[in-house]
N, C-alpha and C positions, 0 to 999 in steps of 0.2 A: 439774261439768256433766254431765248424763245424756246419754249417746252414742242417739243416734235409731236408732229399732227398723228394721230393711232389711229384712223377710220373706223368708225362703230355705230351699227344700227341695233336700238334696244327698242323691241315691238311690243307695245305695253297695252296691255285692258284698260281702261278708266272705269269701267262698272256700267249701270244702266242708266246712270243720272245725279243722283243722288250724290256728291262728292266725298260722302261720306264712306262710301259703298268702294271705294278703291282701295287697293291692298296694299299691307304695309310695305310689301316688296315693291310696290309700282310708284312709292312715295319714293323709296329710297335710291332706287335707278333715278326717279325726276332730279334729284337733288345732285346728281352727279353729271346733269345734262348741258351741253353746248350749246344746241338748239335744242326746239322741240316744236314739231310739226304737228296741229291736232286740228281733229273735226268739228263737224258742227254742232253734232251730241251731247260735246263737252264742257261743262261746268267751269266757266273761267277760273272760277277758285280754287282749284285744283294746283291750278299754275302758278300757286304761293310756294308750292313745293319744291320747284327749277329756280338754280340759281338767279339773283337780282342782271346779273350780266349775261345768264342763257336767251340767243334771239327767240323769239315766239314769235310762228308764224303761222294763221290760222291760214288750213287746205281744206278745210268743209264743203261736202257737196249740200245741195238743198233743193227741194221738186222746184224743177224748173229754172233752176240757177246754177252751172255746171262750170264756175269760176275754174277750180282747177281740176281737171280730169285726171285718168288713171296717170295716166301717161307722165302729165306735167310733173305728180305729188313723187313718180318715181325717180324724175331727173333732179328733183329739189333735195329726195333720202340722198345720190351718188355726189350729188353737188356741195351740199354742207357737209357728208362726211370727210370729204376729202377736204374739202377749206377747213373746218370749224373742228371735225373730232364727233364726239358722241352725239350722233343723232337718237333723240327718242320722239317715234314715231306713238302719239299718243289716239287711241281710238277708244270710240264707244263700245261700252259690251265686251265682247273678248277678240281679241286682234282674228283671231281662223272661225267664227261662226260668225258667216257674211259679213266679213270685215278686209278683205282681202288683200291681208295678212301675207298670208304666203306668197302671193304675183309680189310685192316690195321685198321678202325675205330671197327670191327667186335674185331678183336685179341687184339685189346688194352680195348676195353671195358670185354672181356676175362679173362681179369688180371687185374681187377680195376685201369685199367688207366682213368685218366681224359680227354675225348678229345673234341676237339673244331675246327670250321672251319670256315674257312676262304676262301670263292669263290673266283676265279679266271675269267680275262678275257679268252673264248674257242675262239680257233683260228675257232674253227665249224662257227662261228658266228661272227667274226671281220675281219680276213682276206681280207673278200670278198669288206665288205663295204669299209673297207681301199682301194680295189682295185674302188670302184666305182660302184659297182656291191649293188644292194640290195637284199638281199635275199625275203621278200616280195614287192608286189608293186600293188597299188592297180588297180585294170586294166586287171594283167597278173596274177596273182596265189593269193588263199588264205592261204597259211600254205608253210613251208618248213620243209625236213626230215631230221634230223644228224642221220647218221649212218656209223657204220663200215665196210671197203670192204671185210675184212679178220674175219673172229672170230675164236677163241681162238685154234678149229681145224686144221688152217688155210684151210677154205674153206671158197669158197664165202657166204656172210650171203644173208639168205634168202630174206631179206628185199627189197634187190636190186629190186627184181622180182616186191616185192608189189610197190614198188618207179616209177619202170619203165610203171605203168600202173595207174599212177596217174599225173594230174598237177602239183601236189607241184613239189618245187625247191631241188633237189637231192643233198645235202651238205655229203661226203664221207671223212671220214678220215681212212687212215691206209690202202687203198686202189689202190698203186700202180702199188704192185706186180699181183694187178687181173684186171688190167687196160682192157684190149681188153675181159675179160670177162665180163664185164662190161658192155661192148660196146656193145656187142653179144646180152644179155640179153634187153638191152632199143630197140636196133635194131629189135630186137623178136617182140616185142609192138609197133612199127610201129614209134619207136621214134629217127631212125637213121641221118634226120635231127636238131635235137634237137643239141642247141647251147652246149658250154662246155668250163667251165676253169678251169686250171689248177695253183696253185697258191704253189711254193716252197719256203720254209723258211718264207713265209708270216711274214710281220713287219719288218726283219732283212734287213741290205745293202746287201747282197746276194740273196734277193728275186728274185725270177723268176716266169713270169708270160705268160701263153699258151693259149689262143684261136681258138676253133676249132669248128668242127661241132662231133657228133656220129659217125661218119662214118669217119671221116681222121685224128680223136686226135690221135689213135695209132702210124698213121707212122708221125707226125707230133713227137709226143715225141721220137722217135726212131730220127728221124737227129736235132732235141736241144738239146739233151743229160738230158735233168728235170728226175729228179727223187726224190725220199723223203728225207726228212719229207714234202709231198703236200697235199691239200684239195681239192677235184675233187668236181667241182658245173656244176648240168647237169641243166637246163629249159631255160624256155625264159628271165630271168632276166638277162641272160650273154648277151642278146644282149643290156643291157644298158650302157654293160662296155664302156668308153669313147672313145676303139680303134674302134668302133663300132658302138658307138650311133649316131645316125641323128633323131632328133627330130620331122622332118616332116615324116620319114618313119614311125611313131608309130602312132596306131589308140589308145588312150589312153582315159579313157572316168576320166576325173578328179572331178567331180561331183559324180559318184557311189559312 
């Protein structure tokens, strides 16, 4: 007897790389999956967790390679659910911070699909600390900002501006390609000594990690060769990174 198809989109985090780094709820949705739809972020190993008989179909975008676009990945969520049953849509980092997340939860709720989610560790937000770095700290900043370097025009997003004339800690994803404009813009604001790292494949053995100031990260990535998938963190909290930190240089008031 053929069990009756239930349409169902499960939007799951996979973490920032590291497939270690995915939660035990995001294992346990895979394990109940039909298909599963993931990106290019993603740690194949992870895909031990989806049954032997679940299709895998890799929808990764990649610079310069735009196999399947928005559009395509959302007629393949309404397509398998309806064929196949539980689709889990697996992404990098957390399915709603620049994972867009929500445009598939949109089109599936569209066509009476049932969806559900599943957060994810954002590489916006663990990376760094993994490096040593904290994004707040109580002393040097009260708040830090995730945002994109690139939006969807590819032009610089405006945000940068508002960032670069604020203390919060400047946390940039997707941000490579506009690296020295970047630089231009916090430099504009008088914040060209402002520390800066640069953190590649963050979590992975391939990680690579840059230390700079505003003013010399450019030519500094120009002879390392870094380049993305990286998270650019501009403030004073990169002077905690551990290449760096000396405990007697901080005037740190630990009582505020």
């Amino acid at each position: 007897m053929e069990r009756s198809i239930q349409p169902k989109l499960s939007l799951v985090g996979a973490g920032p790389g590291d497939p270690d780094l995915i939660t035990l709820k995001a294992i346990k949705v895979l394990a109940s999956a039909d298909v599963v739809l993931y990106d290019a972020l993603i740690d194949e190993a992870i895909l031990i967790h989806a049954p032997a008989h679940a299709v895998k179909i890799f929808v990764g975008k990649k610079k310069g390679v735009c196999q399947f676009p928005q559009e395509k990945i959302n007629e393949l969520i309404v397509q398998y659910a309806q064929s196949h049953g539980h689709v889990v849509r697996l992404k990098g980092g957390d399915p709603f911070i620049f994972g867009r997340g929500h445009e598939e939860l949109t089109v599936a709720k569209q066509h009476d699909i049932e969806v559900q989610i599943i957060p994810g560790v954002s590489s916006a937000v663990s990376v760094a600390g993994l490096q040593g770095i904290p994004l707040t700290r109580r002393g040097i900043n009260d708040s830090f900002w995730v945002m994109t370097g690139t939006t969807k025009d590819h032009q610089l997003s405006r945000d940068i501006y508002h960032a670069a004339q604020s203390d919060a800690t400047a946390v940039i994803l997707m941000g490579m390609s506009q690296l020295e404009r970047i630089c231009d813009v916090f430099s504009k604001f008088g914040k060209s000594n402002s520390s800066v790292a640069i953190i590649q494949n963050g979590t992975l053995p391939t990680e690579k990690v840059l230390i700079g100031k505003v003013d010399t990260i450019v030519d500094q990535v120009a002879k390392s060769n870094i380049g993305s998938p990286a998270v650019i963190i501009i403030g004073e909290v990169v002077n905690l990174h551990p290449s760096i930190w000396k405990e007697h240089s901080l005037s740190i008031s630990f009582n505020q």
